[in-house]
C-alpha positions, -999 to +999 in steps of 0.1 A: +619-198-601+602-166-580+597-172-544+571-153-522+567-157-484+541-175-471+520-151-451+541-135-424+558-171-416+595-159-433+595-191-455+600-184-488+580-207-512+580-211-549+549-197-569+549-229-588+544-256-565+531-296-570+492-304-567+487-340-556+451-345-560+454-370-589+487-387-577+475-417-558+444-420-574+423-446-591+386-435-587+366-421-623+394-421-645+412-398-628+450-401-617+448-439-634+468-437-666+505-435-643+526-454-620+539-444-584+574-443-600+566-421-629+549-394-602+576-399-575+602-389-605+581-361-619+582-348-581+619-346-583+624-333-613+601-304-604+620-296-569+653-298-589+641-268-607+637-247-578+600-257-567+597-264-533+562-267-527+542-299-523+505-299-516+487-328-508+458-344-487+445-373-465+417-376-486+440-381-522+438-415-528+426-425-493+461-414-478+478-430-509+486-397-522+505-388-486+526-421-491+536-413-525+549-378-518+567-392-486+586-416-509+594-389-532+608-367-506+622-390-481+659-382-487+654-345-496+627-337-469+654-306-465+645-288-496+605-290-498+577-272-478+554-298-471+515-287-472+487-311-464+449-312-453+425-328-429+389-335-441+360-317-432+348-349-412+375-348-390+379-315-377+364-322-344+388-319-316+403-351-308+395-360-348+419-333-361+448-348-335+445-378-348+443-368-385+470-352-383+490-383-374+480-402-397+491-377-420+526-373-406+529-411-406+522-415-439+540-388-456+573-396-430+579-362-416+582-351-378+564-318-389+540-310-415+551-272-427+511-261-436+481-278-421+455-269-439+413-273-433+405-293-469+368-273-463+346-259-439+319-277-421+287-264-405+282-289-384+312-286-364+321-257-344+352-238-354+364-232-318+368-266-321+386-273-347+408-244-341+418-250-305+435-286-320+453-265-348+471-244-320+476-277-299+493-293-327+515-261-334+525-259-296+535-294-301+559-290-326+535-313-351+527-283-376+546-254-385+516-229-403+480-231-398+457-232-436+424-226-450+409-240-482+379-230-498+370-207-467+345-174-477+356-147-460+334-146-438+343-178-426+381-170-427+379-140-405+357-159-383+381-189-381+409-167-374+394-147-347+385-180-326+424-185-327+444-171-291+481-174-306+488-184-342+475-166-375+467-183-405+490-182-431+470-191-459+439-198-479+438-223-507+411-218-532+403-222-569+418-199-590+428-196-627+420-172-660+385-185-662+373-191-627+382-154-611+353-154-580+384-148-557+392-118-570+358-103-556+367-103-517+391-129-512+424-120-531+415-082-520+419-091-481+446-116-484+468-085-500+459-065-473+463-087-442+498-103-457+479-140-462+486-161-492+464-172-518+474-207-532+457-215-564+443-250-571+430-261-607+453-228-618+447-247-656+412-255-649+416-292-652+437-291-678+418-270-701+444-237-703+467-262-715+447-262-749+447-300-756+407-296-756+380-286-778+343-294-787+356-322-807+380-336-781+364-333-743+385-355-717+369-389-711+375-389-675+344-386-652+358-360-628+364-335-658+331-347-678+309-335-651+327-304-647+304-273-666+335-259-686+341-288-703+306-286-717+305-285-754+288-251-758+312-241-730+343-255-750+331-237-780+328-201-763+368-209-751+382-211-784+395-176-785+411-178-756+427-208-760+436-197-798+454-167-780+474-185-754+482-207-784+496-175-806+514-160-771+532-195-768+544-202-798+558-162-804+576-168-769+587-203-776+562-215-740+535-238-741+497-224-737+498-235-701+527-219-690+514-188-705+482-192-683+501-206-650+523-170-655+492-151-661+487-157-622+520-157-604+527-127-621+495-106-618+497-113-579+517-129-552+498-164-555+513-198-550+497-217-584+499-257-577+493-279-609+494-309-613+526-329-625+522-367-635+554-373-651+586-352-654+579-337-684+551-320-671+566-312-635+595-290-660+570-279-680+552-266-651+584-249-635+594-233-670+561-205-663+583-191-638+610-181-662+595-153-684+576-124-680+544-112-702+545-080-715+520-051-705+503-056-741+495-098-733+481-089-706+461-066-718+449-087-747+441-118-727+420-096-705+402-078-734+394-118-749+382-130-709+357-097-712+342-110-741+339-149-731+306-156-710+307-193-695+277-214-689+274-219-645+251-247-644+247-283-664+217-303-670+215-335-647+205-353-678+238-345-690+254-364-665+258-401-660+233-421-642+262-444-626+278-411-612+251-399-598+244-432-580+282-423-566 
């Protein structure tokens, strides 16, 4: 496994970590198909090949998510960094406080490693929000203070409203096709020793080349997502038919080859998803190898040439989601 220190905190955190969204969930299709035993083992198996990074949230599964990875780590709390959110309706003062110990109830820790702001919100002053963060790492209650999906504008201006702590890290969506952090965010974070963590680092499941124009996922969540349009799928093939060709001549599968496209590129922290064990090993076994100058080169040359549709048709979407 390759380790990289999370921002300028001295702890040392696997690249390949565990993304909780879909454990604990039961909404859209998404996170039903597996049982709480079957996730809590897949978590295992993945710290007991060197990944010690969990991310979750409050929000997963209404706090089931939290539960779940508190089982799974209850007699090894030791061996894992523990990273979780609070939800952008909470981040007033007194809200955040208590958030945050709902979130340390549930997942059965004294201290949550990296507490994280799930997103921004405008309606909420930042001061605010902020000034509970330091609270909570003066109490002992949280080790690191996170951002997700901050700009950065809204990063720097988060962190200048802080008196004593720095933030450690911003969490944002990252993988071969979706690359908008590249533009400002993965530039500054380089400079100013702050981690990128990478969520959807396979897109949903899409870099791991089980879809095509003639198989699209069935699950809501993914069916209303643009790149698993149709037209979108079909403009895709090449690069999944080339993280096909790179996995089989290296004896990977096409998502590890797209999971070590980014930890390898850059000091990220990539967290996908791992239902069952299988997977969580699957997942770990991108850390092990090391593309060659040339791969690189040639996925880049194919992600030149492949232009993705941005927006969908609301008539392509189904009337019951849109009524929520």
């Amino acid at each position: 496994m390759l380790y990289v220190e999370l921002g300028r905190t001295g702890l040392k955190v696997s690249q390949i970590g565990v993304g909780c969204w879909q454990i604990g969930s039961r909404s859209w299709g998404w996170g039903a198909e597996y049982g709480e035993e079957e996730v809590i083992q897949a978590i295992r198996t993945a710290i007991d090949h060197g990944v010690n990074f969990i991310d979750t949230a409050e929000i997963y599964g209404g706090g089931e998510s939290e539960k779940i990875v508190g089982r799974a780590i209850k007699e090894i709390k030791e061996k894992v960094i523990i990273a979780t959110k609070v939800w952008p309706t909470h981040l007033t003062y007194d809200n955040v406080l208590k958030a945050c110990e709902r979130s340390l109830s549930r997942l059965g820790v004294d201290v949550i490693d990296l507490y994280q702001i799930h997103w921004p919100n405008p309606f909420i002053p930042i001061n605010q929000t902020m000034r509970a963060m330091e609270r909570l790492v003066k109490e002992g209650k949280i080790r690191h203070i996170g951002l997700c999906n901050f700009s950065l504008k809204q990063f720097i201006r988060a962190q200048e409203v802080l008196k004593r702590e720095e933030i450690v890290s911003n969490q944002v969506k990252y993988n071969m096709i979706e690359r908008e952090a590249e533009k400002e965010l993965i530039p500054y974070a380089e400079k100013n020793k702050i981690t990128i963590i990478a969520y959807s680092p396979l897109a949903q499941g899409l870099l791991t080349g089980k879809y095509d124009p003639a198989n699209r996922p069935r699950d809501y969540v993914r069916r209303i997502n643009i790149l698993f349009d149709e037209e979108n799928l079909k403009r895709l093939l090449p690069l999944i038919q080339l993280l096909k060709e790179i996995a089989g001549r290296r004896g990977k599968t096409p998502a590890q080859v797209a999971l070590n496209w980014l930890i390898r590129r850059l000091e990220v922290i990539a967290i996908p998803g791992a239902k069952r064990p299988a997977q969580a090993e699957e997942n770990a076994g991108a850390a092990d190898f090391k593309l060659t100058d040339d791969e690189l080169r040639i996925i880049e040359e194919t992600l030149r040439n492949i232009r993705i549709r941005k927006t969908v048709s609301l008539l392509k979407i189904p009337l019951r989601l849109l009524r929520g």
